[in-house]
N, C-alpha and C positions, 0 to 999 in steps of 0.2 A: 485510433490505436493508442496515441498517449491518451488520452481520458479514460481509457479502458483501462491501463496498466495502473495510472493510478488510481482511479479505483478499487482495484485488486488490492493494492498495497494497505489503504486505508479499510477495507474489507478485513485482511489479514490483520491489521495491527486492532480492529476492534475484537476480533474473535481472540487474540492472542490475550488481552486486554480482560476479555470474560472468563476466559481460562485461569488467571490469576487471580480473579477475585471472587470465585466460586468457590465454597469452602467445604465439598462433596469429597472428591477425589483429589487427592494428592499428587499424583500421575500429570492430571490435567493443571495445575499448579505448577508445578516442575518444567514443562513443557511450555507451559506459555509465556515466560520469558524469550524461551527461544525464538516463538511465534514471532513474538512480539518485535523482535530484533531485526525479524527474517521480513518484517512488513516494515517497517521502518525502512530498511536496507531499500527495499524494495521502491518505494515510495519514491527515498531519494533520486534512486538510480531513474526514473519513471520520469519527474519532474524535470531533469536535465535534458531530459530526449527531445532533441528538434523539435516544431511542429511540423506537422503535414503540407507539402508546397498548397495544397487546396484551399488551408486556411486560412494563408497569410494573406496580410491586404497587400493590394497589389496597387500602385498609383494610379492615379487619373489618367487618361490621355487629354 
């Protein structure tokens, strides 16, 4: 689930990232700042999230 979300984050922050530097539409330019913020945001929040009890090493007996 974390690996998923971040993921998503750096998904979002490349597409936001294509959107700014595409020099077609101006819409898509304007917008992908925001993207770009809302993937970043994202990312962070993604990266602080626990891991899953499953993955953690667990000691020896």
């Amino acid at each position: 689930m974390k690996r998923k979300a971040e993921r998503l984050g750096m998904v979002v922050m490349g597409v936001g990232i294509a959107m700014v530097w595409q020099p077609w539409q101006r819409a898509l330019f304007q917008w992908g700042f925001l993207v770009t913020l809302v993937g970043i945001a994202w990312f962070m929040i993604a990266t602080h999230l626990p891991e899953p009890p499953h993955l953690l090493s667990h000691p020896a007996s």
